[in-house]
N, CA, C and O atoms as a GROMACS GRO file, in nm:
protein
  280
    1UNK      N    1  10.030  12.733   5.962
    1UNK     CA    2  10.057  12.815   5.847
    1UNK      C    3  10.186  12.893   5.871
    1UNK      O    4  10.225  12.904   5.988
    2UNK      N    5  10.261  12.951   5.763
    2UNK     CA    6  10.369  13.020   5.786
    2UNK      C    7  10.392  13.140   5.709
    2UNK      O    8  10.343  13.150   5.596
    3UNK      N    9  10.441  13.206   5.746
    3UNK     CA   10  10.474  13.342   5.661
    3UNK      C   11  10.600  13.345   5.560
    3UNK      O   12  10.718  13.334   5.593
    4UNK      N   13  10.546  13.365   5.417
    4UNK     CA   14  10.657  13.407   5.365
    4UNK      C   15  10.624  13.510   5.262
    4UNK      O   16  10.533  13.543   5.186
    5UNK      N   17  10.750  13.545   5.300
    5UNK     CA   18  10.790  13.688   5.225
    5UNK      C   19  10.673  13.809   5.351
    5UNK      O   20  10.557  13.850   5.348
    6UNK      N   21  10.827  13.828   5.472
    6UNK     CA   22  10.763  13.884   5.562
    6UNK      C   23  10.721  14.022   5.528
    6UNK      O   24  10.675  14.082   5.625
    7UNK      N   25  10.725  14.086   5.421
    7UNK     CA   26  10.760  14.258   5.396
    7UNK      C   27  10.645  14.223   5.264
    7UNK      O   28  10.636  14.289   5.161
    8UNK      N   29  10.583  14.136   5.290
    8UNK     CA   30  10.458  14.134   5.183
    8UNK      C   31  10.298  14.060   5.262
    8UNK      O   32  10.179  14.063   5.228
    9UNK      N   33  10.355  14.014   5.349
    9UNK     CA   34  10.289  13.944   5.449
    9UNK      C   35  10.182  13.852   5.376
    9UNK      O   36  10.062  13.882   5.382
   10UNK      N   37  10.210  13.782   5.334
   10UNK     CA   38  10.182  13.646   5.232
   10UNK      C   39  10.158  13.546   5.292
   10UNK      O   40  10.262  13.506   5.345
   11UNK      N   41  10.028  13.444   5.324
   11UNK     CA   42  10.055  13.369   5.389
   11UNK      C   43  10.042  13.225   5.271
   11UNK      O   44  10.002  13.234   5.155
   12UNK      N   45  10.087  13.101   5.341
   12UNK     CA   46  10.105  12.980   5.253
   12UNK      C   47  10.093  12.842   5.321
   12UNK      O   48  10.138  12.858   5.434
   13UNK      N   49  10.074  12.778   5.313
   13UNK     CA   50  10.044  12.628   5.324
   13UNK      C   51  10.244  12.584   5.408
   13UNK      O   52  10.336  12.632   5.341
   14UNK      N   53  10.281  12.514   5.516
   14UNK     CA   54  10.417  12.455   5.503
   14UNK      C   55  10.386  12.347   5.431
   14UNK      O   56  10.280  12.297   5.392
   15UNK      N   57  10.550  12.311   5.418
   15UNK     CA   58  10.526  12.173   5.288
   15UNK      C   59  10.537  12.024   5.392
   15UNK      O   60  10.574  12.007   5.508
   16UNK      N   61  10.499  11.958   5.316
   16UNK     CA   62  10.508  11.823   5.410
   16UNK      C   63  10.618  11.765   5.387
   16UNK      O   64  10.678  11.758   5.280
   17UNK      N   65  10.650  11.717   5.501
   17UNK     CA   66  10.765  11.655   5.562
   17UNK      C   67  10.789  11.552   5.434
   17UNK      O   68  10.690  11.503   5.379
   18UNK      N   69  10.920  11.521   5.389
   18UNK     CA   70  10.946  11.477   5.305
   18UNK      C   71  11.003  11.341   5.361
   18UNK      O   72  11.094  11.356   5.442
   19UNK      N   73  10.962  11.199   5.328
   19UNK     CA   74  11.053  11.044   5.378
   19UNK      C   75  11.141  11.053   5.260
   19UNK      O   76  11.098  11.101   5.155
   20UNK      N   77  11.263  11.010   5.272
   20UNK     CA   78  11.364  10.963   5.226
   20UNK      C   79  11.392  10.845   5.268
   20UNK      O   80  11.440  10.826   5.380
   21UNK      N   81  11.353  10.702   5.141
   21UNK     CA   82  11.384  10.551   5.173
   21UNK      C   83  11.479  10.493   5.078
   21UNK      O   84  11.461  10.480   4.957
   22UNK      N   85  11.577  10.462   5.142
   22UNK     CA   86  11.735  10.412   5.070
   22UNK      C   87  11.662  10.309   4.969
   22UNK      O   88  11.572  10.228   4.993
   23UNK      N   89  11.744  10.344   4.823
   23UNK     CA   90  11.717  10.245   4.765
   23UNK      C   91  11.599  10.321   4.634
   23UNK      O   92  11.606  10.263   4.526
   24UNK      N   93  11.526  10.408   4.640
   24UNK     CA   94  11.402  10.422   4.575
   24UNK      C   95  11.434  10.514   4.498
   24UNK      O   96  11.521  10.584   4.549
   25UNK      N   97  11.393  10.558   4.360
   25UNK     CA   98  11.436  10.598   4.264
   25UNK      C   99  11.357  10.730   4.265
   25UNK      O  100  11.242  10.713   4.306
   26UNK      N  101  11.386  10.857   4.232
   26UNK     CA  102  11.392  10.997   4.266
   26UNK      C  103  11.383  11.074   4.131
   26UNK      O  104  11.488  11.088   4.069
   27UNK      N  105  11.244  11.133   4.071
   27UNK     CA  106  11.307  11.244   3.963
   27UNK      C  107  11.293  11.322   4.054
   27UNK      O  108  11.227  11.300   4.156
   28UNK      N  109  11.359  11.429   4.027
   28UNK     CA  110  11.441  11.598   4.051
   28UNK      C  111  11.387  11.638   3.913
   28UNK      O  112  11.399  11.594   3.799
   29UNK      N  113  11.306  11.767   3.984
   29UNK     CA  114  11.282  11.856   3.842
   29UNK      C  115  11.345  12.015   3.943
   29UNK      O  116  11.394  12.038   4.054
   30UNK      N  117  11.312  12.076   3.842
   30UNK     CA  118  11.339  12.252   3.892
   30UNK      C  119  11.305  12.348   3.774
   30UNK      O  120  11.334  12.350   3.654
   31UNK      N  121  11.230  12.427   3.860
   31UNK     CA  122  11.178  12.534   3.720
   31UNK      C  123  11.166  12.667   3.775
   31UNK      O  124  11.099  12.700   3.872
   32UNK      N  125  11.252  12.750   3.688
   32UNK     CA  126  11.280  12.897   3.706
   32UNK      C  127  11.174  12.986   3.719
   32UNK      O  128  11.072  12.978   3.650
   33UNK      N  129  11.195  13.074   3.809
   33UNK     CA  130  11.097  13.211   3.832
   33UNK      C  131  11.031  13.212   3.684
   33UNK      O  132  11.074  13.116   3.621
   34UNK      N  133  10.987  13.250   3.649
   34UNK     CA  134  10.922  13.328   3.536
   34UNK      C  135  10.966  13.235   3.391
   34UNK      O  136  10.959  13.305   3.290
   35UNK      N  137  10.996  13.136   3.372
   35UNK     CA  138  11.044  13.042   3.281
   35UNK      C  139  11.178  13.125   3.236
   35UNK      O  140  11.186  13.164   3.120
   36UNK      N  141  11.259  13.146   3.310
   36UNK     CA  142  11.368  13.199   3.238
   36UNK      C  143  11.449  13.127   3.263
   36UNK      O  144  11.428  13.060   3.364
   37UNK      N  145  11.593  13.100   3.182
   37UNK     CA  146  11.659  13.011   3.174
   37UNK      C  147  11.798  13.029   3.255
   37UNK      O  148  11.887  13.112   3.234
   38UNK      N  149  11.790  12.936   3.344
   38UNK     CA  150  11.825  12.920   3.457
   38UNK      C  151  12.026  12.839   3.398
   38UNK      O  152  12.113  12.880   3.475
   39UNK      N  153  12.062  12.774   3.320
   39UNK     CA  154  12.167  12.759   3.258
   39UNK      C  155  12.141  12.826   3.132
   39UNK      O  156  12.080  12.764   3.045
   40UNK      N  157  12.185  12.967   3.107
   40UNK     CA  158  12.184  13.028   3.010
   40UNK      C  159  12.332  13.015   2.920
   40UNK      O  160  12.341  13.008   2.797
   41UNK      N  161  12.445  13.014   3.022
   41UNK     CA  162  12.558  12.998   2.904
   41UNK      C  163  12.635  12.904   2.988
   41UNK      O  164  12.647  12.890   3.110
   42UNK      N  165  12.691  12.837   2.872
   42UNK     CA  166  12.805  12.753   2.874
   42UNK      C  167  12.846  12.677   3.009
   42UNK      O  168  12.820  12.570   3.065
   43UNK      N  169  12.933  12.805   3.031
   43UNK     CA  170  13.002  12.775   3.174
   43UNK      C  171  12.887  12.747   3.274
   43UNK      O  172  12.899  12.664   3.364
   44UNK      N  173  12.790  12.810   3.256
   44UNK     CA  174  12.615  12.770   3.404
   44UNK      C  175  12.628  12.645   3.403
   44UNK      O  176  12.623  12.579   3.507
   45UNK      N  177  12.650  12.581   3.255
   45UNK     CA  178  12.592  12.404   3.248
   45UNK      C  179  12.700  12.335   3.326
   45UNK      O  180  12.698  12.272   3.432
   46UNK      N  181  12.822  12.374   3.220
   46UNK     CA  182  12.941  12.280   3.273
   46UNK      C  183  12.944  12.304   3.474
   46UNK      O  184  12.967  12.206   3.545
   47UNK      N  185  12.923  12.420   3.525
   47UNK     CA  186  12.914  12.425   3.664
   47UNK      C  187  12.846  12.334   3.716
   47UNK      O  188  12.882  12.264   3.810
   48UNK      N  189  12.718  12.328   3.645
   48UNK     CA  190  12.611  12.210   3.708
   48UNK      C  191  12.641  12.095   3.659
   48UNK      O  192  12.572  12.005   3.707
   49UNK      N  193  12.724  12.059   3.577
   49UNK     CA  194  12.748  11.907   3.598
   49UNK      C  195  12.854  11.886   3.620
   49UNK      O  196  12.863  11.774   3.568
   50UNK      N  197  12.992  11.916   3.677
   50UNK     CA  198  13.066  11.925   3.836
   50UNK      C  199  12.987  11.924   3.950
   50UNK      O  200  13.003  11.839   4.038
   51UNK      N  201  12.900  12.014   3.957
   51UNK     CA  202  12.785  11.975   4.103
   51UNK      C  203  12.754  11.808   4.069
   51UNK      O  204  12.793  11.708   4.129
   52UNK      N  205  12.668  11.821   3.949
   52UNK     CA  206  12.610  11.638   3.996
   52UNK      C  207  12.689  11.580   3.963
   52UNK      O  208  12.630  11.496   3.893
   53UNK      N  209  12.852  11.544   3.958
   53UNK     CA  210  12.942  11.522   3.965
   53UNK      C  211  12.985  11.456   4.082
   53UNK      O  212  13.024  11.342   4.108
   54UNK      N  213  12.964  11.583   4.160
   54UNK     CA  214  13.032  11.595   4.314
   54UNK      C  215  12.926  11.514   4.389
   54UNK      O  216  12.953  11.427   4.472
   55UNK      N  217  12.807  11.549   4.355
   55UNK     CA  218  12.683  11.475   4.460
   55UNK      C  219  12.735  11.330   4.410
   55UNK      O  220  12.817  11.258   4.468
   56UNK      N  221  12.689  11.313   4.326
   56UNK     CA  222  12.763  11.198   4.326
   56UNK      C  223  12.791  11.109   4.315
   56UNK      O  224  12.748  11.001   4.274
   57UNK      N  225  12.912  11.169   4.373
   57UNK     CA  226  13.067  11.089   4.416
   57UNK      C  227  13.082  11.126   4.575
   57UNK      O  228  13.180  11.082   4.635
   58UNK      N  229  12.991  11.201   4.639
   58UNK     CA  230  12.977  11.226   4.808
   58UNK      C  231  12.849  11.141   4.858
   58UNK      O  232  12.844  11.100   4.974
   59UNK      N  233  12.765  11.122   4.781
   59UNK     CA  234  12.675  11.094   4.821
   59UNK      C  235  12.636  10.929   4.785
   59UNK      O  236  12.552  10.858   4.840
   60UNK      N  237  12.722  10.899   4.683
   60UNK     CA  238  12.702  10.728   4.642
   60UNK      C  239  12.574  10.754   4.543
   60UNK      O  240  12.492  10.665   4.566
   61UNK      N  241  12.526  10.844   4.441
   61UNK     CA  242  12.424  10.820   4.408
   61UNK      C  243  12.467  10.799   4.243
   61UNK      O  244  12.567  10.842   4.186
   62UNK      N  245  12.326  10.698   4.173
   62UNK     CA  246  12.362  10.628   4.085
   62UNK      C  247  12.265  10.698   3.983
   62UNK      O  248  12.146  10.668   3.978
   63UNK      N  249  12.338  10.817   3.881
   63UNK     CA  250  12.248  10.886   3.790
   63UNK      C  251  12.190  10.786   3.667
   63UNK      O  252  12.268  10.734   3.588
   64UNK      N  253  12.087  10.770   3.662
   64UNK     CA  254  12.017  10.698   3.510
   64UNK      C  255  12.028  10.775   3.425
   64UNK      O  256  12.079  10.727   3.323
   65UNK      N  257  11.999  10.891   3.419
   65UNK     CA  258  11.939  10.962   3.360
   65UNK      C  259  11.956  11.094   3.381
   65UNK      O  260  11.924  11.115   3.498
   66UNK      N  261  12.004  11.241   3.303
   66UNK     CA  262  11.955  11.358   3.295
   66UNK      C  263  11.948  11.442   3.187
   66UNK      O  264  11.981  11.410   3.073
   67UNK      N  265  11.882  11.612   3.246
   67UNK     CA  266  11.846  11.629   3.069
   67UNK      C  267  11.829  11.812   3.105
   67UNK      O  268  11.761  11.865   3.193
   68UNK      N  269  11.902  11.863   3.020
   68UNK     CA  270  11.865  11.994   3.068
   68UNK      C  271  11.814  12.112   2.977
   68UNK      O  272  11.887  12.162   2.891
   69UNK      N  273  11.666  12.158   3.003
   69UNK     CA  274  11.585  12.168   2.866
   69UNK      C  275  11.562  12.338   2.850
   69UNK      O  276  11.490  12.409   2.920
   70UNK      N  277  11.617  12.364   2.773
   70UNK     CA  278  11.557  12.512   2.752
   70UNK      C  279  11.450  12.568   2.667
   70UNK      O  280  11.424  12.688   2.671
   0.00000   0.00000   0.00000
């Protein structure tokens, strides 16, 4: 077990080790503290898609698909 959030002394489950196998197709989700909106203006979005931009084009990866939902 591990501690987090030492100044609340919380304890939690660690997460399991994650495999990564070349080749296998990956959703990515992400969801904000408290449902709040995490690309609220403009410039948030356009930032984040220069990031998956950059991934990539560093990383060789081949986007199908994305979608960013408020």
């Amino acid at each position: 077990m591990h501690f987090l959030g030492a100044k609340k002394n919380i304890l939690a489950m660690a997460r399991a080790k994650r495999h990564y196998i070349p080749g296998q197709i990956w959703h990515i989700t992400h969801r904000c503290h408290k449902r709040e909106f995490l690309l609220k203006f403009a410039k948030d979005k356009r930032r984040w898609l220069q990031w998956l931009y950059e991934a990539k084009k560093r990383y060789g990866l081949v986007i199908l698909n994305y979608t960013v939902t408020l």
